[in-house]
ZAGUDO-459045 format. One record per residue (C-alpha): residue number from 0; residue in one letter; x, y, z. Coordinates in steps of 0.2 Angstrom, whole numbers. Example, Ala and Ser with C-alpha at 12.3 -4.5 7.8 and 13.67 -1.06 7.14 Angstrom:
2
   i aa    px    py    pz
   0  A    62   -22    39
   1  S    68    -5    36
END
This chain:
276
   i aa    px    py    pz
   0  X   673  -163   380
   1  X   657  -174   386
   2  X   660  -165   404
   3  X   661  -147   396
   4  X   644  -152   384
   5  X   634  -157   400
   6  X   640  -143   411
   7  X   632  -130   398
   8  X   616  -140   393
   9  X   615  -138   415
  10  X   620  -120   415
  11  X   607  -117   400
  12  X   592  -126   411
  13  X   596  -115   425
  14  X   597   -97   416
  15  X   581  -101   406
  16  X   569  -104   418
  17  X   576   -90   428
  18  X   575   -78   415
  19  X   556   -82   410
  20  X   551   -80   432
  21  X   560   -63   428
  22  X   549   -58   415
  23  X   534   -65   424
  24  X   537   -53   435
  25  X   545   -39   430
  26  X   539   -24   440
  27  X   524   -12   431
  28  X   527     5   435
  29  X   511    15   425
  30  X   514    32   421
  31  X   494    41   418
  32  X   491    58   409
  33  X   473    64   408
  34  X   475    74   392
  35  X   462    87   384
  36  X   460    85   362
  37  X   446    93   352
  38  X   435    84   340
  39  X   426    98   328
  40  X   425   109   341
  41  X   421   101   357
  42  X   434    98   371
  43  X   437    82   372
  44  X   445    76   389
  45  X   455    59   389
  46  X   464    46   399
  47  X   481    38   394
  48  X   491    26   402
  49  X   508    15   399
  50  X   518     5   409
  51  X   537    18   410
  52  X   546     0   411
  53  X   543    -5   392
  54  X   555     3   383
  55  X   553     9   365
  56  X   535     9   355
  57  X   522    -3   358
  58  X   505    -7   351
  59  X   491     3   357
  60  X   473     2   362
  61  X   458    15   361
  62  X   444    12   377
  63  X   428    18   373
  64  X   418    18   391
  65  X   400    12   394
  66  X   384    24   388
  67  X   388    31   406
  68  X   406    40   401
  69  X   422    40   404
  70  X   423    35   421
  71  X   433    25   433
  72  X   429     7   426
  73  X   436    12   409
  74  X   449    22   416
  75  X   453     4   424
  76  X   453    -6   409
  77  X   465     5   400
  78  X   477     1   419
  79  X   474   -15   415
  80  X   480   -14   398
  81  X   494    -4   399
  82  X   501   -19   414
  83  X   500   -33   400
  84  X   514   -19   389
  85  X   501    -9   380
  86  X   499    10   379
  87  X   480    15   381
  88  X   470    28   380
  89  X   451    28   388
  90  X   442    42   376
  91  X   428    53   381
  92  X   415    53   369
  93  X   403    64   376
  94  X   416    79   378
  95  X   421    90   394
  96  X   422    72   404
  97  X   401    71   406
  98  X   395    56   416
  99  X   377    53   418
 100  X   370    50   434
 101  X   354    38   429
 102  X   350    31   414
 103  X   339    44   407
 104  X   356    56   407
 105  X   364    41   399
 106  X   352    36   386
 107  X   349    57   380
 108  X   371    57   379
 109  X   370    40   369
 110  X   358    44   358
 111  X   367    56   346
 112  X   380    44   343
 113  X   367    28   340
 114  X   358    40   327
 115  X   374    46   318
 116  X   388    34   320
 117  X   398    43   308
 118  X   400    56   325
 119  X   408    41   334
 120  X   421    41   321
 121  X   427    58   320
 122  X   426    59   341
 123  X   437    39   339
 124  X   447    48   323
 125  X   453    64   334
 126  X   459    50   353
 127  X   469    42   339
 128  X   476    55   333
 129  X   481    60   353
 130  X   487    44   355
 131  X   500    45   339
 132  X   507    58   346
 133  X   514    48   360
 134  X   533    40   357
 135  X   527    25   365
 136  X   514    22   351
 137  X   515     9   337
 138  X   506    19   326
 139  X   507     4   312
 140  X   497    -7   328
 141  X   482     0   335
 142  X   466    -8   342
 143  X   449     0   350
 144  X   439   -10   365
 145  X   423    -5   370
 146  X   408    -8   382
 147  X   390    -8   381
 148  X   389     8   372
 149  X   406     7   368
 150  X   407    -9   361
 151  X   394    -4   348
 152  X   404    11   346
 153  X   420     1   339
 154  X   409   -11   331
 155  X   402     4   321
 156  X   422    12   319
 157  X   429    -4   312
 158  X   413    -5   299
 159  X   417    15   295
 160  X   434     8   288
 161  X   445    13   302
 162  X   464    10   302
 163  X   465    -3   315
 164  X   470   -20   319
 165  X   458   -26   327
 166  X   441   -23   339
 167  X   431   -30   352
 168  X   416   -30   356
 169  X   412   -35   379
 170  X   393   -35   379
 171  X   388   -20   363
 172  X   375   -20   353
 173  X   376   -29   337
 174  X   366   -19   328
 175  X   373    -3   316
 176  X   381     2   300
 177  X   380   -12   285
 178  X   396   -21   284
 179  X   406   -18   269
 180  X   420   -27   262
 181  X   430   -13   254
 182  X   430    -4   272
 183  X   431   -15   285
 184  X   450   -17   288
 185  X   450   -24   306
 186  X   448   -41   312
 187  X   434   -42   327
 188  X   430   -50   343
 189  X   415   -53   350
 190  X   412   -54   369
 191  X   395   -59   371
 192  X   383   -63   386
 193  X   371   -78   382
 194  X   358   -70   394
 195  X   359   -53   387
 196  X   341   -46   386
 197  X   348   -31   378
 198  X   352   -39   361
 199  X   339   -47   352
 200  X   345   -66   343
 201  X   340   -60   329
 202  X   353   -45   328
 203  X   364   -59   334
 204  X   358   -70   316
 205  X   362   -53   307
 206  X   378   -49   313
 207  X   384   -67   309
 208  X   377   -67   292
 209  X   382   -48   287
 210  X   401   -52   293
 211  X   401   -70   284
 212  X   395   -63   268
 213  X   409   -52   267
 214  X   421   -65   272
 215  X   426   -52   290
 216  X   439   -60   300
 217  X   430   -60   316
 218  X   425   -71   331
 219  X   410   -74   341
 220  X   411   -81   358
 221  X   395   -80   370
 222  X   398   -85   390
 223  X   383   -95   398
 224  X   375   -85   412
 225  X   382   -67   407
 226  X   369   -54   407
 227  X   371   -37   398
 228  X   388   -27   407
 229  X   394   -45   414
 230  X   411   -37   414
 231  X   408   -22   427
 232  X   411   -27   445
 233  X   399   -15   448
 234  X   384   -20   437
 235  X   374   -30   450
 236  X   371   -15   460
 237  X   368    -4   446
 238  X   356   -16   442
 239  X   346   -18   458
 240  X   347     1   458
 241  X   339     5   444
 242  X   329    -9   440
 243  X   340   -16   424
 244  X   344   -32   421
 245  X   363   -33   421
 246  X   375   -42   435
 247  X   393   -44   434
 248  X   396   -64   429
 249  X   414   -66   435
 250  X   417   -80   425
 251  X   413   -73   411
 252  X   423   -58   415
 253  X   439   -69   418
 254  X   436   -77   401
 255  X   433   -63   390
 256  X   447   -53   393
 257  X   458   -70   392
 258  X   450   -70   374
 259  X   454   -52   372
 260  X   473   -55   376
 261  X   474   -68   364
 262  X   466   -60   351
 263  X   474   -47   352
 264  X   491   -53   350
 265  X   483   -61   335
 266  X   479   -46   327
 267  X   494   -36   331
 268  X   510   -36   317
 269  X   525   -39   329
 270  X   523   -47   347
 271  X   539   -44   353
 272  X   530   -30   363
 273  X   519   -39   376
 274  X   528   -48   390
 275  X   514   -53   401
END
């Protein structure tokens, strides 16, 4: 009996460790659709993306892109995501796919959206209703991740009472829409760069006070170094370019998007979906 008892405890240490290096690396296979939607009138063009290995629903999470549009660097966030299990969709904001060439483009497509925040949420309403018609979507488990721009943009969407789990914030501007308590259903998390010269300390004091006196669930982290767009790989030649002071901190990159992960299984109901 004590033989057939220790041949099984041996079996079992064999199996597990052999079933968590095939989960480790279990093979990603992303399928992407670029899809059209409308938001009161305007086209809207879209990016989703979801690994075809992950069977059944999963949670799922909105990209909103820097104030330069939906371009590659969002399109490879919402890669990146849909790798860890998710399904994501990086959402056009500006309509018909517009990208600005130079900050001046970028600043005159931003503006509407920084002067009416309640035109974020009707654009951000309308890629979550695209996204819930995908079979692959949780649509009890939703989050929205933005940058720059778009971080302020998912700040402002959460504060608008959006249905979501949870949002983050990589290097957005802090301020917006006041806070309410009978709104605000999403926790948040914000990544932000200690040398940001884009966002003022004291929108920083604000923030903290507005979400604390409405008892938010949220998180603040700030990562030494990190200028404005620290996350963007591309961001220290966009800055030399144009004279602006951002620079990708890859540090800081690394770290946020690990706080990202574990927040956002945090904030999502059931994590049985996410294997990586």
């Amino acid at each position: 009996m004590k033989s057939n008892i220790f041949s099984a405890l041996m079996l079992a240490c064999l199996i597990i460790p052999f079933m968590a290096v095939s989960q480790q690396n279990k093979k990603v296979s992303l399928n992407e659709e670029n899809v059209t939607y409308i938001s009161s009138g305007a086209v809207l063009k879209g990016f989703i993306v979801y690994d075809q290995n992950v069977k059944g629903k999963r949670p799922a999470v909105l990209v909103v892109h820097e104030w330069w549009g939906l371009n590659d660097y969002a399109k490879n966030r919402a890669r990146q995501l849909a790798s860890l299990g998710y399904i994501a969709m990086a959402v056009d904001m500006y309509g018909d796919g517009k990208v600005a060439e130079n900050p001046q483009q970028a600043q005159e497509l931003a503006t509407p959206f920084y002067k009416d925040p309640t035109l974020s949420k009707i654009r951000l309403d309308a890629a979550t209703t695209k996204l819930k018609e995908y079979e692959q979507t949780d649509v009890t488990n939703i989050a929205a991740i933005g940058y720059c721009f778009g971080g302020s943009v998912v700040l402002n969407y959460a504060k608008l009472g959006a249905d979501l789990r949870g949002v983050v914030s990589f290097h957005g501007g802090l301020a917006g829409v006041p806070a309410d308590k009978r709104l605000l259903k999403a926790k948040i998390l914000v990544c932000h760069g200690e040398a940001d010269k884009f966002v003022p300390q004291n929108d920083i004091i604000a923030f903290k006070h507005a979400m604390d006196s409405i008892g938010a669930d949220y998180t603040f982290k700030s990562y030494p170094d990190a200028t404005h767009a620290f996350t963007n790989p591309d961001a220290t030649r966009i800055g030399k370019q144009f004279n602006m002071p951002i620079a990708y901190n890859a540090d800081a990159d690394k770290s946020s998007w690990k706080d990202m992960q574990d927040f956002l299984k945090r904030a999502f109901f059931n994590k049985q979906y996410i294997y990586k």
